[in-house]
C-alpha positions as CSV (number, residue, x, y, z in Angstrom):
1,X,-10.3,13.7,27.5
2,X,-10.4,12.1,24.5
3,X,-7.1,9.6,23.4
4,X,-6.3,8.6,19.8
5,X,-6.6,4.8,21.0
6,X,-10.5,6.4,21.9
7,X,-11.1,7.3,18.4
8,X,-9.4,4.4,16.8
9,X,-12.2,2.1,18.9
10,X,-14.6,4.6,17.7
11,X,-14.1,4.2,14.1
12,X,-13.4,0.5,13.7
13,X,-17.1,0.5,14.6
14,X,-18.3,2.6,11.9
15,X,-19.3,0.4,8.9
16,X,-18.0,3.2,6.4
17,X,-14.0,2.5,7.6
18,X,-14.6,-1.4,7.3
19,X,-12.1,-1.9,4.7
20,X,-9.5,0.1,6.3
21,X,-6.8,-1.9,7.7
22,X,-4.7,-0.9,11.4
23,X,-2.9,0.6,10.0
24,X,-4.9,2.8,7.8
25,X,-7.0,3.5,10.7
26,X,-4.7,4.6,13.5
27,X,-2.9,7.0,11.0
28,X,-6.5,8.6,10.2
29,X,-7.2,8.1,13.6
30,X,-5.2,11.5,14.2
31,X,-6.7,13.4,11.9
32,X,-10.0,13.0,14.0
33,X,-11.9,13.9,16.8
34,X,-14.9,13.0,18.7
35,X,-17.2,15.7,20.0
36,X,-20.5,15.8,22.2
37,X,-23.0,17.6,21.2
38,X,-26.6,18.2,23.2
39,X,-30.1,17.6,21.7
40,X,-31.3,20.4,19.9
41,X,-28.5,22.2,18.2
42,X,-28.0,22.8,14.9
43,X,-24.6,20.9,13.2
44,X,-25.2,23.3,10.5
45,X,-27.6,25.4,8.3
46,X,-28.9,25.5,4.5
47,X,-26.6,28.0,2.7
48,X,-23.2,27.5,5.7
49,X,-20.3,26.9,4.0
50,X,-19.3,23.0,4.6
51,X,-16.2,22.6,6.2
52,X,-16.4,19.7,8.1
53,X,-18.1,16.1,8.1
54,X,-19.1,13.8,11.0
55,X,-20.1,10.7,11.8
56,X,-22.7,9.2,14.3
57,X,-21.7,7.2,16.9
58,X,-24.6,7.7,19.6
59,X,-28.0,9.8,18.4
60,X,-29.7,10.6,16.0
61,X,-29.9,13.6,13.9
62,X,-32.8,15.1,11.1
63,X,-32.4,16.8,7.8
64,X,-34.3,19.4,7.3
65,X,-35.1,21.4,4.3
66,X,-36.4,24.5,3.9
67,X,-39.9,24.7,1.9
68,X,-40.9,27.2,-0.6
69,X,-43.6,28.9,1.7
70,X,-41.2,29.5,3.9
71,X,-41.5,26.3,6.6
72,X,-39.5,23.4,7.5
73,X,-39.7,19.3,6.7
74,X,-37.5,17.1,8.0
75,X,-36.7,15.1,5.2
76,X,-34.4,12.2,6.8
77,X,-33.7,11.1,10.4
78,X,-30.3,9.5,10.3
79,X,-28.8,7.2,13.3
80,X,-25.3,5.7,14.1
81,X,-23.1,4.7,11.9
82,X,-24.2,7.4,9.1
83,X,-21.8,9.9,8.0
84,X,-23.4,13.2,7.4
85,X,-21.5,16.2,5.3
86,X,-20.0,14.2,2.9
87,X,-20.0,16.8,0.5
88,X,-18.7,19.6,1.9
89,X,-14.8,17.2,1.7
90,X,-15.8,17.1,-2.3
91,X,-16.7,20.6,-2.9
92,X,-16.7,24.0,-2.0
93,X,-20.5,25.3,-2.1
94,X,-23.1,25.9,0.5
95,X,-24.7,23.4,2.5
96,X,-27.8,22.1,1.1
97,X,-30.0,21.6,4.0
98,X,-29.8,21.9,8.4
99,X,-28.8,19.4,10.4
100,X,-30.0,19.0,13.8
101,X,-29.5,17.0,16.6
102,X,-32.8,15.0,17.7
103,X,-31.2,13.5,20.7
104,X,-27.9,14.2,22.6
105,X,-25.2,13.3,20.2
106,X,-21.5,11.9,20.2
107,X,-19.9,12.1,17.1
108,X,-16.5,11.7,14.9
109,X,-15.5,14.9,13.0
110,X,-13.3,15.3,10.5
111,X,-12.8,18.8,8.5
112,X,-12.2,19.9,5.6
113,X,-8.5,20.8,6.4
114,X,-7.2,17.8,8.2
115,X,-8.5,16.1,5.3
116,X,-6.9,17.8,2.8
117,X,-3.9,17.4,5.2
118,X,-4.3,13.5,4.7
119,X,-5.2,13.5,1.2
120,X,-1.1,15.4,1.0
121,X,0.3,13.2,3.4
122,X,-1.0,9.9,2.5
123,X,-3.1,9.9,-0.4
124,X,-3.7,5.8,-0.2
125,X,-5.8,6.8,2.8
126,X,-7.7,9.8,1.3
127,X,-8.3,7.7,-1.6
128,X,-9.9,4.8,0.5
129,X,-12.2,8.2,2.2
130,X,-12.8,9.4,-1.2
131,X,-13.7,6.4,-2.6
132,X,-16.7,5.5,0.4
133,X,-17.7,9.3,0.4
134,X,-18.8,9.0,-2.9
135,X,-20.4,5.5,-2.7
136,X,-22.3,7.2,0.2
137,X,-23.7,10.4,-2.0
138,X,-24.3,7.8,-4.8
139,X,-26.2,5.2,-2.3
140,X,-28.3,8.5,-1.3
141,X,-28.8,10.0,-4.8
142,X,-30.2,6.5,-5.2
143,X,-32.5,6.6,-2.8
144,X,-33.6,9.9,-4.0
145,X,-34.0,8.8,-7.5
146,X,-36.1,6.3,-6.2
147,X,-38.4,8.5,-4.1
148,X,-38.7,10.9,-7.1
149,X,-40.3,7.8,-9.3
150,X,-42.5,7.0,-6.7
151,X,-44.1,10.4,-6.8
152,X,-44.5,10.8,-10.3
């Protein structure tokens, strides 16, 4: 069984909370909870509706997209530390690609509820989560760009 001291050690290890004092974190630290998940199941599928994020703590999970001729390419493998969802907290449209998990997982969850509950309750916290989910979809968008130029 999970404890909220359990999750608080969980995310002062995440690089993406570094900036987030005590304080900051045990109050967030409520809003959270850290799940197991077994190798081989999907987080979530292209076209889902996102209502949740996660982070990895232990694992790794791949990105997969589907391709015009119907098949699948995993287009990222991502390990712990990386947050994965982040835009399903910003807007409200499908999922863009499937998650799966490549090995046996434990991850921190937060959904798109209890965040909206701490964005009410103390907004100097969901600005601080606001603030790194972007940087983390501009970091990526980035990459992307980068990739893209690299092909043409």
């Amino acid at each position: 069984m999970q404890t909220k001291d359990d999750i608080v050690s969980v995310i002062k290890l995440l690089p993406f909370f570094s900036e987030f004092g005590d304080g900051d974190i045990g109050e967030l630290a409520s809003f959270m909870s850290l799940r197991q998940v077994p190798a081989g199941t999907e987080l979530f599928q292209t076209g889902d509706i996102g209502d949740y994020l996660f982070f990895l703590i232990e694992g790794d999970v791949e990105v997969v997209v589907e391709k015009d001729d119907g098949g699948r390419e995993v287009i990222a493998k991502l390990g712990p530390g990386s947050s994965v969802g982040e835009m399903a907290m910003i807007d409200d449209y499908e999922r863009s690609a499937t998650v799966r998990a490549a090995t046996d997982l434990e991850i921190l969850l937060l959904t798109k509820s209890r965040f909206d509950s701490i964005v009410e309750e103390h907004p100097h916290i969901g600005v601080k989560v606001l603030r790194g989910l972007a940087k983390n979809i501009s970091l990526r968008l980035r990459t992307s760009q980068g990739r893209l130029r690299n092909i043409i």
